[in-house]
C-alpha positions as CSV (number, residue, x, y, z in Angstrom):
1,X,83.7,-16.0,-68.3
2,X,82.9,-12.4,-68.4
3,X,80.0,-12.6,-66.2
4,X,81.3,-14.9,-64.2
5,X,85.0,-12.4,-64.1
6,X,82.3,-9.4,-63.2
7,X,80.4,-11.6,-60.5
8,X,83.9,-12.0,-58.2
9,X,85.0,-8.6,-59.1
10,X,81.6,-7.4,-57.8
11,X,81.9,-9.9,-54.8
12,X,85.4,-8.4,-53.7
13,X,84.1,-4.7,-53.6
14,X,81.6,-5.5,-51.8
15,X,84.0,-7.6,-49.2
16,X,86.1,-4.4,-49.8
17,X,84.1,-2.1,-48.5
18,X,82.1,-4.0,-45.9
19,X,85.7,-4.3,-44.4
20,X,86.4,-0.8,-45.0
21,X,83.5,0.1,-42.9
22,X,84.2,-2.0,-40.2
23,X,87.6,-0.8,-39.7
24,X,86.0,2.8,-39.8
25,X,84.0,1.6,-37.1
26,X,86.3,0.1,-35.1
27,X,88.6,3.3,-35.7
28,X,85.8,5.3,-34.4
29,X,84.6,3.4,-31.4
30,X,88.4,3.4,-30.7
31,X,88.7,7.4,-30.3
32,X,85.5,7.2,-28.4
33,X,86.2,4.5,-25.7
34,X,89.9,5.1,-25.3
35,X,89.1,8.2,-23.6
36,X,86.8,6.9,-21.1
37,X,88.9,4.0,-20.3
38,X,91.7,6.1,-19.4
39,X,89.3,8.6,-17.1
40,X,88.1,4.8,-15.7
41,X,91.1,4.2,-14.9
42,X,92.0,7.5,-13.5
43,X,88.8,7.2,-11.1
44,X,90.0,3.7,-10.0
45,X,93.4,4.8,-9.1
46,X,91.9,7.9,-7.2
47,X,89.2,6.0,-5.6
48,X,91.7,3.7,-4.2
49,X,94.3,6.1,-3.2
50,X,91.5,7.6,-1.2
51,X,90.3,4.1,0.5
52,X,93.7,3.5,1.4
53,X,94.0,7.1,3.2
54,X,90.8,6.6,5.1
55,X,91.8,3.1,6.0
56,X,95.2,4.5,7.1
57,X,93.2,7.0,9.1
58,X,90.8,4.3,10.7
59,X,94.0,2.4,11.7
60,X,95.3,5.6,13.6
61,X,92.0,6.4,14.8
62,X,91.8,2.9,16.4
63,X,95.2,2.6,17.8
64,X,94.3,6.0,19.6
65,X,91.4,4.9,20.9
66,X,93.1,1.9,22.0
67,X,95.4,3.9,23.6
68,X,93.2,6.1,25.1
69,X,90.7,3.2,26.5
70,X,91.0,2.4,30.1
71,X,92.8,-1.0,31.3
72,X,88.9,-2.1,32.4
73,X,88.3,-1.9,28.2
74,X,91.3,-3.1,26.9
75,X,90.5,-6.1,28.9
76,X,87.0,-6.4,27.7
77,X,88.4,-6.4,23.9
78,X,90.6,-9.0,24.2
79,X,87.9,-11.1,26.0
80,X,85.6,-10.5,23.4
81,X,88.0,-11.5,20.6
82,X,89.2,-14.3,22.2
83,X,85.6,-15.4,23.6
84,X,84.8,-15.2,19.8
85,X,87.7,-17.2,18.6
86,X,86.6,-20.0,21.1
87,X,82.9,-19.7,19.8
88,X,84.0,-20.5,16.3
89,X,85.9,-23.3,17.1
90,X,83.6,-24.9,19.3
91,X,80.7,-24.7,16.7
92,X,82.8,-26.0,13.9
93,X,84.0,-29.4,16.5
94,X,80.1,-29.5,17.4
95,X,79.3,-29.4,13.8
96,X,81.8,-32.3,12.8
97,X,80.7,-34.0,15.7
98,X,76.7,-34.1,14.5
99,X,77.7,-35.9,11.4
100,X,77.7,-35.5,8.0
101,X,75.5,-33.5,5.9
102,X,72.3,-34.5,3.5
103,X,70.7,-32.0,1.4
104,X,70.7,-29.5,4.1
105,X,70.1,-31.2,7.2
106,X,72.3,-33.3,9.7
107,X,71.9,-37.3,8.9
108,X,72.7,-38.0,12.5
109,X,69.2,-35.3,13.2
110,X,67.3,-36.6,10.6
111,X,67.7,-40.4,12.1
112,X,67.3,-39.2,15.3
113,X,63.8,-37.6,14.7
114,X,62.6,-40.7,12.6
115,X,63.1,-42.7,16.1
116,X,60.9,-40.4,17.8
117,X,57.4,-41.4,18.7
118,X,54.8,-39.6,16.4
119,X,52.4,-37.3,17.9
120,X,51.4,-33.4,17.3
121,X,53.8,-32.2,19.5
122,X,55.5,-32.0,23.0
123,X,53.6,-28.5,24.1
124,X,50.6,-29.6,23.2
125,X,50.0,-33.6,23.2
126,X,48.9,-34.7,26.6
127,X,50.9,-36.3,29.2
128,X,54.4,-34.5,28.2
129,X,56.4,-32.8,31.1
130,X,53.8,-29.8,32.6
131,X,50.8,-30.6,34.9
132,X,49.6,-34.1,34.4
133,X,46.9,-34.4,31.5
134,X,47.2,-30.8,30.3
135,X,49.4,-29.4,28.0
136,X,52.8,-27.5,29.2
137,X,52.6,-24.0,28.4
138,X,54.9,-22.1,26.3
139,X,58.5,-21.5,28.0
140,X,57.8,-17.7,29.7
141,X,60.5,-15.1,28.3
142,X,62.8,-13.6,31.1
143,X,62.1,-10.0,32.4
144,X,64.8,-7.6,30.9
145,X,65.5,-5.5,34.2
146,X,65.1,-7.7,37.5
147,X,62.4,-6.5,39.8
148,X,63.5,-4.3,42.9
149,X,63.1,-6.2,46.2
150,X,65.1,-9.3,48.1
151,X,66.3,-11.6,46.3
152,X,63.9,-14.9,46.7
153,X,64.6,-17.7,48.4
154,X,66.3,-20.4,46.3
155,X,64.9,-24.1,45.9
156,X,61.7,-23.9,48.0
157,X,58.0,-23.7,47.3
158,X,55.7,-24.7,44.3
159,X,58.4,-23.3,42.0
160,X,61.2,-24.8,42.6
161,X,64.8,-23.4,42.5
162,X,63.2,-20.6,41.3
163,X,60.5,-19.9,43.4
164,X,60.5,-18.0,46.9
165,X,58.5,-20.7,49.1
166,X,55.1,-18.9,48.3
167,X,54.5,-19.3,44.5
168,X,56.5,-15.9,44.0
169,X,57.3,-15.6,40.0
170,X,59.5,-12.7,40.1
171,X,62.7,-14.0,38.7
172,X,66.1,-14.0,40.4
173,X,67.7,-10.7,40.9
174,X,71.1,-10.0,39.1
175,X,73.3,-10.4,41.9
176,X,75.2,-6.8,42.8
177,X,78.5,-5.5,41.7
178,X,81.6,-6.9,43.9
179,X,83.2,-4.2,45.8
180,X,87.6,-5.1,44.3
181,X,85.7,-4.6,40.5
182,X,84.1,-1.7,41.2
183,X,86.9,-0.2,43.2
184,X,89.0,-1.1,39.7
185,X,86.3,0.9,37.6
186,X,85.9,4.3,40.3
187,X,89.1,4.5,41.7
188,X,90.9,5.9,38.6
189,X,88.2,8.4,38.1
190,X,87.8,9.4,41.5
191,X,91.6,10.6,41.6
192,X,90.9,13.3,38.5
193,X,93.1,16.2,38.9
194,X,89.8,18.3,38.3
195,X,88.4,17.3,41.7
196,X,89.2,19.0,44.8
197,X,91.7,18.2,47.5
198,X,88.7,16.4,49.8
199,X,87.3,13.5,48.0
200,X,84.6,11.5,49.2
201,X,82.7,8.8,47.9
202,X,79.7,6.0,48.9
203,X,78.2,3.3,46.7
204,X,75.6,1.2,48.3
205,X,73.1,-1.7,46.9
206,X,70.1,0.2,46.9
207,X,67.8,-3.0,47.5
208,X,70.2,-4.4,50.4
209,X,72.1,-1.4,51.3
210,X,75.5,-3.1,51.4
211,X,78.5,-1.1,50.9
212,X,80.1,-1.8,47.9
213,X,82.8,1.0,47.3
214,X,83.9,3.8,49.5
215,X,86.3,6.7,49.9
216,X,86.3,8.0,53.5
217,X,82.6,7.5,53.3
218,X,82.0,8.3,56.8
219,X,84.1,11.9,56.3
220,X,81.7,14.6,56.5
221,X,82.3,17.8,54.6
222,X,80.1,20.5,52.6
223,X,77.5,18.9,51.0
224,X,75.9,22.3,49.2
225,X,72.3,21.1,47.8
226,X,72.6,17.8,48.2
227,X,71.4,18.2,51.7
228,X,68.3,18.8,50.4
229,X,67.8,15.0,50.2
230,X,68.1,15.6,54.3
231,X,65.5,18.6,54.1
232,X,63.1,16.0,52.0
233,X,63.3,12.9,53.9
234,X,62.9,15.0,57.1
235,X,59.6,16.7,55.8
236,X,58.2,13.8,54.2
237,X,58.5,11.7,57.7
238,X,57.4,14.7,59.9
239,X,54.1,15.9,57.7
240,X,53.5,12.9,55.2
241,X,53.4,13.4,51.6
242,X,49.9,14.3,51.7
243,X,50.3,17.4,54.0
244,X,48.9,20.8,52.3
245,X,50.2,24.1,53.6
246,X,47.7,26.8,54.3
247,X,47.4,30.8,53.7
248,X,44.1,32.0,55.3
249,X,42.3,34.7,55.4
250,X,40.4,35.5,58.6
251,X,38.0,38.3,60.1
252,X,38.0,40.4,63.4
253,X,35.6,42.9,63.4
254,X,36.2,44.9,60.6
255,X,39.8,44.0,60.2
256,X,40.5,41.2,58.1
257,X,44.3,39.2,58.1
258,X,46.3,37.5,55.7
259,X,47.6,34.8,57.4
260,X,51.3,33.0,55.8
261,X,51.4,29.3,56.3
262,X,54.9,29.1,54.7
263,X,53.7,28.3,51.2
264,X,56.5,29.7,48.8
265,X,54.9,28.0,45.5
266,X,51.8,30.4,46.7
267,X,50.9,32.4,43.1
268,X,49.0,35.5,41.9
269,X,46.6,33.7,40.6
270,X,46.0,31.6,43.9
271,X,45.8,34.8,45.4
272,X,43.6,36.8,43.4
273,X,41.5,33.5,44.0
274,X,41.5,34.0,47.5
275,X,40.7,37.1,47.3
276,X,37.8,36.4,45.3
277,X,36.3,34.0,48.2
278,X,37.3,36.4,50.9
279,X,35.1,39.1,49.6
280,X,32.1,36.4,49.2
281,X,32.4,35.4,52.5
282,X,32.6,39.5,54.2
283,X,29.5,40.1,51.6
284,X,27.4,37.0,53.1
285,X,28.0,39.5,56.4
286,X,27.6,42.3,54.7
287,X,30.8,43.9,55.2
288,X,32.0,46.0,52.5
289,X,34.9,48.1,53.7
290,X,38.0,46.3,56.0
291,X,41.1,47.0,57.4
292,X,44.1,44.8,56.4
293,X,46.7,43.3,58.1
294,X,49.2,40.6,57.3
295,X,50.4,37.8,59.2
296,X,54.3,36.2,59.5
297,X,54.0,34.6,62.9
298,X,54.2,31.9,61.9
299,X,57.9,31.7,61.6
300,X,60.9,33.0,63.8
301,X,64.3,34.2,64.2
302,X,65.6,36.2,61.3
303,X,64.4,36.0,57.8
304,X,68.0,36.7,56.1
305,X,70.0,33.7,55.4
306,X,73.9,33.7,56.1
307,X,74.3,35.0,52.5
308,X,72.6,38.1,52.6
309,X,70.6,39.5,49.4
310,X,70.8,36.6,47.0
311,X,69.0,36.0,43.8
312,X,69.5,32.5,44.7
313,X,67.1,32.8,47.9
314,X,64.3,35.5,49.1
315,X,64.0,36.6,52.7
316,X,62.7,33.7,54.6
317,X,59.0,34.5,55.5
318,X,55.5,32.4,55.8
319,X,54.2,34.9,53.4
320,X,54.8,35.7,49.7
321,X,53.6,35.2,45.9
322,X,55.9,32.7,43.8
323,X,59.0,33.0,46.0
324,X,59.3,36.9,45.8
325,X,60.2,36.9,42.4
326,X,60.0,40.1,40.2
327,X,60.4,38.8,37.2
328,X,58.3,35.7,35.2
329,X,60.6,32.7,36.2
330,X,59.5,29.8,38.0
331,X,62.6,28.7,39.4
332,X,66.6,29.6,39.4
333,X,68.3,32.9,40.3
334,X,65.8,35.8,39.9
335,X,65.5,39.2,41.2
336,X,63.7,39.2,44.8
337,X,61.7,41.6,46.4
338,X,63.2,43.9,49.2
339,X,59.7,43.0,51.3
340,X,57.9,39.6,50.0
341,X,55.5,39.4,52.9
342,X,54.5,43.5,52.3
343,X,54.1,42.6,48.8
344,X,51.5,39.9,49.2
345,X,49.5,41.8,51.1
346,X,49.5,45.0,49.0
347,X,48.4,42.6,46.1
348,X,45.5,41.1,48.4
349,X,44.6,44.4,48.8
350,X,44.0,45.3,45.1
351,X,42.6,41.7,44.7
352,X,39.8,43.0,47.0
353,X,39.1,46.1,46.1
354,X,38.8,44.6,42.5
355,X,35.6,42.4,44.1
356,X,34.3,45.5,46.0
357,X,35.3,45.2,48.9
358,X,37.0,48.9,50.2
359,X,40.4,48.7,52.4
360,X,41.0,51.6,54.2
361,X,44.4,53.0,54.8
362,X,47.8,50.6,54.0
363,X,47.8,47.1,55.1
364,X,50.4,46.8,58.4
365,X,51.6,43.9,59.9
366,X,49.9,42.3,63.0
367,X,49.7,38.7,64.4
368,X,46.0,37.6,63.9
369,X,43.9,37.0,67.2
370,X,43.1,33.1,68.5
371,X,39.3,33.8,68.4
372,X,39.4,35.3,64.1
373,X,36.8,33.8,62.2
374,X,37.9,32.0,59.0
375,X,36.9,33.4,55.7
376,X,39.0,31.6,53.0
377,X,41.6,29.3,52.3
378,X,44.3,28.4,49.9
379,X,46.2,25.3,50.1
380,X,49.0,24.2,48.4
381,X,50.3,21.1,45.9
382,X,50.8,17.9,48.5
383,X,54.1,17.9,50.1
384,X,55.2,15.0,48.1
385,X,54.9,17.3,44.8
386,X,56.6,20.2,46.8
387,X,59.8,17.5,47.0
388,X,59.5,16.2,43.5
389,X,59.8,20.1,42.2
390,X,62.2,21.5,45.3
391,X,65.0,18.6,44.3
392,X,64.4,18.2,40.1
393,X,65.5,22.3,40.5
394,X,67.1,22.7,43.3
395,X,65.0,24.9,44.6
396,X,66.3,27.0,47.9
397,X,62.7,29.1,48.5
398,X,61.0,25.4,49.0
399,X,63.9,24.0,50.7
400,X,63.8,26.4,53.8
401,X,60.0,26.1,54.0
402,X,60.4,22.6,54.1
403,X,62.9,22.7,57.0
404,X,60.6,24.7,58.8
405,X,57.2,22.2,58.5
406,X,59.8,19.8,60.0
407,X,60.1,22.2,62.7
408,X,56.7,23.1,63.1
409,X,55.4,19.4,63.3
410,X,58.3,18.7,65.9
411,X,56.9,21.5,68.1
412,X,60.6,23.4,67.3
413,X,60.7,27.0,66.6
414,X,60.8,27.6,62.8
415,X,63.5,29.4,62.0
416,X,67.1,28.5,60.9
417,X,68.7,27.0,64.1
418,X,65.0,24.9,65.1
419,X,64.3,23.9,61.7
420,X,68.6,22.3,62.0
421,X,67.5,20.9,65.2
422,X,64.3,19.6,64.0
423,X,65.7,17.9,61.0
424,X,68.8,16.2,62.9
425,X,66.1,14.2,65.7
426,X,63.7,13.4,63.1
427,X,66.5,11.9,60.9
428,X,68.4,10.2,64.3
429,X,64.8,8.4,64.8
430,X,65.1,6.7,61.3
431,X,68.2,5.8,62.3
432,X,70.6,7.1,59.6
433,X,74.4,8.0,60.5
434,X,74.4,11.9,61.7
435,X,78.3,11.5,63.1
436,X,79.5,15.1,62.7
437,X,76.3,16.3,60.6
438,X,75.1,19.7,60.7
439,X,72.2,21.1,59.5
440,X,72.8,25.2,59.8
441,X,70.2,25.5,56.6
442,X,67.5,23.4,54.7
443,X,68.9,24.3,51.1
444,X,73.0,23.8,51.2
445,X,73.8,27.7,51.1
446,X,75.5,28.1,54.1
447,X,78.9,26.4,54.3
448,X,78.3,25.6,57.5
449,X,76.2,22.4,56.5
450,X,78.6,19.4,57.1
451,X,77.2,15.6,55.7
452,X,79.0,12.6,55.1
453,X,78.6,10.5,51.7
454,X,77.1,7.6,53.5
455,X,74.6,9.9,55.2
456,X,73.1,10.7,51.7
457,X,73.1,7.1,50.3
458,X,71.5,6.2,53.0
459,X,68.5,8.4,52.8
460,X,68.3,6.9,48.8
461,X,67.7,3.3,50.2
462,X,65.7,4.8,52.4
463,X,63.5,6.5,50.3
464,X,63.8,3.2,47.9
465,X,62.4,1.2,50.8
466,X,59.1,-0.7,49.3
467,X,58.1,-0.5,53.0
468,X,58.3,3.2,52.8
469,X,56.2,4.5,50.0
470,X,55.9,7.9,51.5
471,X,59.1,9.0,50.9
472,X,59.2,7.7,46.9
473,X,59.3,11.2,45.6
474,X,62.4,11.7,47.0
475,X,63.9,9.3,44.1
476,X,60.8,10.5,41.8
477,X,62.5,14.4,42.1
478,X,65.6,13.8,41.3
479,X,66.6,15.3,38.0
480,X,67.6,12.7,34.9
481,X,70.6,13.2,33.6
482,X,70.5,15.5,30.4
483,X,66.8,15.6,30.3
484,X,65.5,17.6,33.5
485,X,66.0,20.3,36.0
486,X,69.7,21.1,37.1
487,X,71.1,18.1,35.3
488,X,69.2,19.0,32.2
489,X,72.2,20.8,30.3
490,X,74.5,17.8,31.8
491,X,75.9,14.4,30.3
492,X,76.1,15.6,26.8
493,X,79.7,14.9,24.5
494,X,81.5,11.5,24.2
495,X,82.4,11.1,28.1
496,X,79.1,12.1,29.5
497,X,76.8,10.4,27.5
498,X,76.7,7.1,28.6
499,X,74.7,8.0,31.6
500,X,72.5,10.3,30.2
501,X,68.7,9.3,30.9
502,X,70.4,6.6,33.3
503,X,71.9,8.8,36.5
504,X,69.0,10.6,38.3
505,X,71.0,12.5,41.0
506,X,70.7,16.0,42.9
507,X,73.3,18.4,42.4
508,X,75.4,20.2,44.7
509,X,77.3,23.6,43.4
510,X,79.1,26.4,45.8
511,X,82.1,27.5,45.0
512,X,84.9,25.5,45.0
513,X,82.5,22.3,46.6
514,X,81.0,20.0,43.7
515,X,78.8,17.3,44.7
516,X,76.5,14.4,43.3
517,X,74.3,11.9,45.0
518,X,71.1,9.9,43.4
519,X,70.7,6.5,41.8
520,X,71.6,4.6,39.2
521,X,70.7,1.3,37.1
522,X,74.1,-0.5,36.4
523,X,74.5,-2.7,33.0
524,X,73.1,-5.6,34.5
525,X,69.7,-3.9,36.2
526,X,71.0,-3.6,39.6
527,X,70.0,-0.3,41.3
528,X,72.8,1.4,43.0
529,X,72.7,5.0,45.2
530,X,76.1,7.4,45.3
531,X,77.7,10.0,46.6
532,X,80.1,11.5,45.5
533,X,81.6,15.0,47.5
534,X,84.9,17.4,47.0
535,X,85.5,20.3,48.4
536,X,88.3,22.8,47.1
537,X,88.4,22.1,42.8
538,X,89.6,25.2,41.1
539,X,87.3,24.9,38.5
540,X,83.6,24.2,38.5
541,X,82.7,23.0,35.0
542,X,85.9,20.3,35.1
543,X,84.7,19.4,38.6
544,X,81.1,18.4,37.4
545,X,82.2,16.8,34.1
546,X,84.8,14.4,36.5
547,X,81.5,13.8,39.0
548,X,79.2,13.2,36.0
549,X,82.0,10.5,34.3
550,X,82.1,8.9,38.2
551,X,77.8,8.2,37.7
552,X,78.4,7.5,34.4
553,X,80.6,4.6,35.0
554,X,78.1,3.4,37.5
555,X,75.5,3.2,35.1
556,X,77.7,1.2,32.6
557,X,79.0,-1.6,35.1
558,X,78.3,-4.6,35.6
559,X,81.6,-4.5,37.9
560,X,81.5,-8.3,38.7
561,X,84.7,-10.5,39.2
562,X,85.0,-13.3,36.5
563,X,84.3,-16.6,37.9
564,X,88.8,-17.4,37.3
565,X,89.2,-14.7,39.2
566,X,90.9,-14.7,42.8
């Protein structure tokens, strides 16, 4: 009994303190989780109270945006919702409709392909739909963008509906915006306060040139650069894109004549260069000291522009080293020289003497005689690169010197009024509409210049005729929205992105006359061209931001009726 009395004594202890242990245990994990549970729960009531504040601030976000959005969007929300709505109901009636369900797949499919004939397959067993005995090819994916060009004939020819009578693959164009829906997407934005009292305004189809939206487009006014679009078409048509212009050097007797050609772009490099061969050519004759004399014949009338001393434009001569400029640019405003053609030839001058040749005395000016030998020759970049670089930065040096190869080639004098003259007939000859044009300039300085919006859309689907490949670089200059030349620092923030890298358009700035004109993809791969021209905004940068938002909504339209509508 006493062992058996010391056994269950022992037995309870132990139980004892086993159980005393756990319950310090427990005690202990108790101190130690209680804490965290209550900073858990802290952190879950913050966390919350903060998702609950940013969903309250999404909701205001979106009912301000919503409030903000234009009719046009509105309208695409509710389509989309409701377009959505009807998609999910139609797939759940089409899924009810296949039949019931078998371990994944459709019983009503699975019967259905049973009763099929077995073979290895419809694109490749022989005698299924394609040419007879061969197999079908694989279905060809549609091109993302529609070509440029008419739209092909429908149902003639090997291909059928789709074809255009001679085997032509090109797919179907999208067909072009209708003129009420894109009237409903411009019309608001044309009436900005920011714009100027005169508003004008031309969309056309670039491939068909059909008017689809205009706003007195016939209305001429100041068209600052934009008319440089005139200058380039002009140029292109009168010389060809291939045209060089020349700066000579030539020899009478011992006097020996830098001849100007009207080469702006003309550098002291290309000089030095011609220099260089100059002094080859008088040692082969073993001439060793010259006179020098420089020649600006080749131009007339005055050589100061309406504006006086500008750093926007040097005095317009046929002779001078990149554009007159004294400092390093390339192109902008820049301090000019007082004497650009003097210049060039005191820098000729040193060229020689640094190949051996002596010059006695200063060089003067002198028109060179008809029977002067020819001793070297620069020529410049093509004239289709001259346009490329005149419109990406608007560049006013290049623009008068293009005006005035128009003139020359017409047989005009080449100064301001013949180069106007020249420009207007070989325009009028393409046929474009020159009601109340006036060319006073080639670059869009002079306020004089009067063009009408449908003038300069024209001269886009002009130069976006496949016929007319010469004149391509007027579209290839243009500068791209927030990428290049004077567009390059336009199209950025929330309103002016959409159409950056889309809009390519030159830009027209004087003060108080804002204009845009180029070409556009719209949302559906149509190529449009614009215009869009005010005169008398009070503010410059507002003026731009409301032309930029105008291409902008170009680029993201469709701007098609819906099939219910009218």
């Amino acid at each position: 009994m006493h062992d058996t009395g010391s056994k269950v004594r022992g037995a309870a202890n132990r139980a004892y303190r086993s159980g005393l242990r756990a319950a310090r245990s427990a005690a202990a994990y108790t101190r130690t989780v209680a804490p965290r549970a209550h900073a858990l729960a802290a952190h879950t009531r913050t966390t919350a109270a903060r998702a609950a504040a940013r969903g309250r601030a999404a909701v205001h976000g979106a009912r301000r945006r919503w409030r903000a959005a234009s009719p046009q969007q509105r309208l695409t929300v509710r389509f989309t919702a409701a377009s959505t709505a009807l998609g999910l109901v139609a797939a759940l009636l089409a899924v009810a409709a296949a039949g019931p369900w078998d371990s994944g797949q459709r019983t009503a499919e699975r019967v259905r392909a049973a009763r099929q004939e077995r073979g290895s397959g419809a694109d490749h067993t022989p005698g299924t739909p394609g040419s007879p005995g061969r197999p079908s090819g694989p279905p060809a994916a549609p091109q993302v963008l529609a070509a440029a060009g008419p739209v092909p004939e429908q149902g003639a020819g090997e291909g059928g509906p789709q074809g255009s009578g001679r085997g032509d693959t090109r797919p179907e164009q999208m067909p072009p915006p209708t003129a009420s829906a894109l009237a409903d997407t411009l019309e608001p934005l044309i009436e900005d306060g920011s714009l100027g009292a005169v508003r004008h305004a031309s969309v056309v189809d670039a491939v068909t040139g059909r008017q689809l939206f205009s706003r007195d487009a016939r209305a001429v006014s100041a068209p600052a650069s934009t008319i440089k679009l005139a200058t380039a078409v002009a140029a292109l048509t009168a010389r060809g894109e291939t045209y060089r212009i020349a700066t000579r050097a030539v020899r009478e007797d011992d006097r020996v004549t830098l001849v100007g050609g009207g080469d702006p772009t003309l550098t002291g490099k290309d000089l030095t260069a011609l220099a260089a061969r100059t002094a080859r050519a008088l040692d082969r004759d073993e001439v060793h000291t010259v006179r020098l004399r420089y020649d600006t014949s080749r131009y007339t009338g005055t050589e100061r522009h309406v504006i006086g001393p500008n750093e926007n434009l040097a005095r317009v001569t046929p002779l001078m080293v990149e554009e007159g400029r004294t400092d390093d640019s390339d192109h902008g405003p820049a301090p000019r020289a007082a004497d650009p053609a003097r210049e060039a030839a005191d820098a000729f001058a040193d060229a020689l003497e640094d190949k051996g040749v002596a010059v006695e005395g200063a060089p003067r000016e002198r028109t060179a005689g008809k029977q002067a030998t020819e001793l070297a020759v620069h020529r410049s970049a093509p004239l289709g690169a001259l346009v490329e670089r005149m419109l990406t930065h608007s560049d006013n040096d290049l623009a008068e010197a293009l005006a005035r190869q128009t003139a020359l080639a017409a047989g005009e004098p080449a100064g301001f009024r013949g180069a106007g003259r020249a420009v207007r007939h070989t325009l009028d000859r393409l046929g474009l509409p020159l009601e109340g044009a006036r060319f006073a300039d080639g670059s869009g300085l002079d306020r004089a210049d009067r063009v009408s919006p449908a003038l300069l859309t024209r001269l886009l689907t002009l130069a976006a005729d496949p016929d007319r490949p010469a004149l391509r670089t007027v579209l290839t200059g243009l500068p791209v929205a927030r990428f290049t030349g004077t567009l390059g620092s336009r199209y950025g923030g929330e309103r002016g992105e959409p159409g950056a890298g889309l809009v390519r358009a030159k830009t027209g700035t004087l003060t108080g006359v804002n204009t845009l004109a180029g070409t556009v993809v719209d949302a559906d791969g149509r190529m449009l061209a614009f215009a869009f021209m005010t005169t008398g905004a009070g503010a410059r940068d507002a003026a731009q931001r409301s032309l930029d938002r105008l291409a902008s909504a170009l680029a993201n339209c469709g701007c098609r009726d819906s099939p219910s509508a009218g």
